[in-house]
C-alpha atoms as one frame of an Amber mdcrd trajectory, in Angstrom:
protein
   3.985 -28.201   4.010   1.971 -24.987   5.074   0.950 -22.796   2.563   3.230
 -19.335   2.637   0.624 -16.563   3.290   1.824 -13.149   2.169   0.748  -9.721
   2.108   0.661  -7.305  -0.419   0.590  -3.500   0.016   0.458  -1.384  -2.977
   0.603   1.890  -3.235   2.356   5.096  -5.259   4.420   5.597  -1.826   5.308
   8.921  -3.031   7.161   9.191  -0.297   6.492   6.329   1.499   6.217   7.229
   5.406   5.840   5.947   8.538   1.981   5.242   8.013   2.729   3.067   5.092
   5.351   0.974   7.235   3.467   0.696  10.347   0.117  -0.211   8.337   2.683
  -3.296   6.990   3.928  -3.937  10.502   0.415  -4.229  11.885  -0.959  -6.584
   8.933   2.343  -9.288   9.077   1.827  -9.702  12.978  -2.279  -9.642  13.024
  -2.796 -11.639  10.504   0.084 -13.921  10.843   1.415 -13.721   8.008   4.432
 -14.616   6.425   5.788 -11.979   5.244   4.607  -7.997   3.689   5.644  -7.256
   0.186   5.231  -3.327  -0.521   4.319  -2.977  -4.101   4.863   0.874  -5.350
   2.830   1.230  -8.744   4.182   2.377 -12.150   1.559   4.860 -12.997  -1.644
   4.380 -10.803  -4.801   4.734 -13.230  -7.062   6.286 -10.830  -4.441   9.499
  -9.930  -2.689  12.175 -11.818   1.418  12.199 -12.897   3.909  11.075  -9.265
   6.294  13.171  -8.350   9.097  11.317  -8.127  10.883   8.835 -10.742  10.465
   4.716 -10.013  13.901   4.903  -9.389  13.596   7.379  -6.401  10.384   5.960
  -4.888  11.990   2.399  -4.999  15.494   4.064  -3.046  12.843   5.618  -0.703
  11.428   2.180   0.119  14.202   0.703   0.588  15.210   3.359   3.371  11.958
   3.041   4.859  12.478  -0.554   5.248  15.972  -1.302   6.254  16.268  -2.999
   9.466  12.627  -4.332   8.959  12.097  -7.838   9.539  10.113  -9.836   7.170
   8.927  -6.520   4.895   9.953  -6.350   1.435  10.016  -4.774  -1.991   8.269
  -6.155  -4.656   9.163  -3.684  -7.640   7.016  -5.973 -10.549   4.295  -3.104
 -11.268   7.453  -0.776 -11.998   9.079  -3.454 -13.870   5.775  -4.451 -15.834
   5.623  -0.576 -16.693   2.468   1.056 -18.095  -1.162   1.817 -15.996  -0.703
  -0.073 -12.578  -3.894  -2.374 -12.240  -3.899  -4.390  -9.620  -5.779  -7.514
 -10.883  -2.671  -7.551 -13.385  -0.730  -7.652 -10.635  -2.213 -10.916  -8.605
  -2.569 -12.545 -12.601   1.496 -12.149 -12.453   2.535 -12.947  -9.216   3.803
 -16.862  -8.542   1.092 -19.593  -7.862   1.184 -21.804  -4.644   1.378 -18.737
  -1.670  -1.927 -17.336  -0.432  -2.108 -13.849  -0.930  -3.641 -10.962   0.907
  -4.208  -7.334  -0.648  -4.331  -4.535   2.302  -6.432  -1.838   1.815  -6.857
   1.149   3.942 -10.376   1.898   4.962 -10.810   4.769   2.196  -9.801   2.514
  -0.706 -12.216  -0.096   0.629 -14.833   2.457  -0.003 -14.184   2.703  -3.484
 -13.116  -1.040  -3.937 -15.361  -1.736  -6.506 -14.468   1.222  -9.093 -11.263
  -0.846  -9.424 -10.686  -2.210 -12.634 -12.137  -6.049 -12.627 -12.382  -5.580
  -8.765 -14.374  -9.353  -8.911 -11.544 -11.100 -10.178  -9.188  -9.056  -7.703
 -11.293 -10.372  -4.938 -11.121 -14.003  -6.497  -7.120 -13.929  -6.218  -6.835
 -12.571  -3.001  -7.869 -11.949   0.392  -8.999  -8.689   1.192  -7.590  -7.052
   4.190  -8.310  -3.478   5.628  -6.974  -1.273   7.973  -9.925  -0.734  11.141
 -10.422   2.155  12.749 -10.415   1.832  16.736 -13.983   0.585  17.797 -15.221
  -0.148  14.629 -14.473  -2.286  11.859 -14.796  -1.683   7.911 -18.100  -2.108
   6.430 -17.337  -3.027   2.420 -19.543  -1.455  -0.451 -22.726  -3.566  -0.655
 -21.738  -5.284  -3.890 -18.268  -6.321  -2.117 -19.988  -7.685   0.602 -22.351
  -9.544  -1.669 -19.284 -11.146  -3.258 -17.697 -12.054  -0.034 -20.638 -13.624
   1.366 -21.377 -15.858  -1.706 -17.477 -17.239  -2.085 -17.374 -17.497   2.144
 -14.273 -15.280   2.085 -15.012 -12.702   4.762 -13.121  -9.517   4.629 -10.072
  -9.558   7.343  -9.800  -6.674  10.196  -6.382  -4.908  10.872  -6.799  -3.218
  14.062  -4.930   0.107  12.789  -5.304   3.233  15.124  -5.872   6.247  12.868
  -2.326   7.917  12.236  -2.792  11.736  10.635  -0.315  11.390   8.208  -0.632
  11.202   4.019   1.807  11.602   1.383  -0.371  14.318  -0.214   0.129  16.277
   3.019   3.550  15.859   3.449   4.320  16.847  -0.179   2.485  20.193   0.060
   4.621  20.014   3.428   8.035  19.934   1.543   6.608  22.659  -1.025   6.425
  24.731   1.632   9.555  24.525   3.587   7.789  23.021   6.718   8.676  20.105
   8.729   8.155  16.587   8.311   9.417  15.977  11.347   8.017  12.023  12.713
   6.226  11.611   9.211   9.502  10.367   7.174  11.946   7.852   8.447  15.254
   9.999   8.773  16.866   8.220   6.145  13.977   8.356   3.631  14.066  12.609
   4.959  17.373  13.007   4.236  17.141  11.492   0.592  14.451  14.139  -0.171
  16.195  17.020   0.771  19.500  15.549  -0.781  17.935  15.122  -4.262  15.680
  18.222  -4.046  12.452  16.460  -3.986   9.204  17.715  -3.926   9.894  21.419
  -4.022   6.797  22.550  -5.649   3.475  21.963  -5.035   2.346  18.602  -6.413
  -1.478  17.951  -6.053
């Protein structure tokens, strides 16, 4: 029986938008995969306070991705509670499946400031997002590790979208539109529960 091969996209998807979702799309169907599981963290250690409560980022998601085939929720840093670190993550998740940890190109950059980021790379493929006409260099120590385990770091062809959930919450501070950054649904939830009204860093 093949091995089940499954993505994993973490994030504080505060809100999640379309970005997050298409970067999930594109990783399932270039890298075969069997499925995308969309992993929103309790408190990320490397950022300040979210915005909005587990509760409302995991309704978001679940917005975002109705109608979605083969992308799903997996809510077990929320449910673990505490700092999110992601090598606790891969430690917790179910044996047997091979697992694949997408990374947008900035996060790649600063891959190994992660907490046990050797270990991360031991229990997981890496995966990043590539910018049109070039692919993602990692940090020199990443690539070091790579080379020695022969585990080379996978290319999602990814054209650049101009979106970020920082930008769209100084958006909503401000009263201006969000207009093809949001699904509707995931829009309408915001303004319905009076999200992100004031400026959040």
């Amino acid at each position: 029986m093949a091995v089940r091969s499954i993505g994993l996209l973490g994030g504080s998807f505060d809100p999640v938008h379309l970005a997050h979702v298409a970067l999930a799309q594109a990783a399932l169907r270039e890298l075969a995969l069997d499925e995308v599981q969309l992993l929103p963290a309790s408190a990320p250690w490397q950022r300040g306070p979210l915005a909005a409560t587990s509760a409302q980022r995991l309704a978001m998601l679940e917005l975002a991705l109705s109608g979605t085939a083969k992308l799903s929720i997996n809510p077990i840093e929320i449910e673990r509670g505490g700092k999110t670190y992601t090598v606790d993550t891969l430690r917790q998740l179910p044996a047997g499946p091979e697992y694949v940890w997408i990374l947008g190109a900035d996060q790649l950059a600063n891959f190994c400031t992660w907490h046990q980021w050797r270990e991360i790379a031991a229990l997981a493929r890496l995966a990043v997002a590539r910018r049109p006409g070039a692919d993602a260099a990692p940090p020199p120590d990443l690539k070091a590790l790579l080379d020695a385990s022969q585990r080379p770091l996978l290319q999602i062809p990814f054209p650049p979208m101009p979106v970020s959930a920082s930008e769209i919450r100084k958006r909503l501070a401000e009263g201006a539109s969000v207009d093809g950054l949001l699904h509707p649904a995931v829009a309408q939830y915001i303004e319905r529960h009076g999200l992100y009204r004031s400026a959040v860093s």
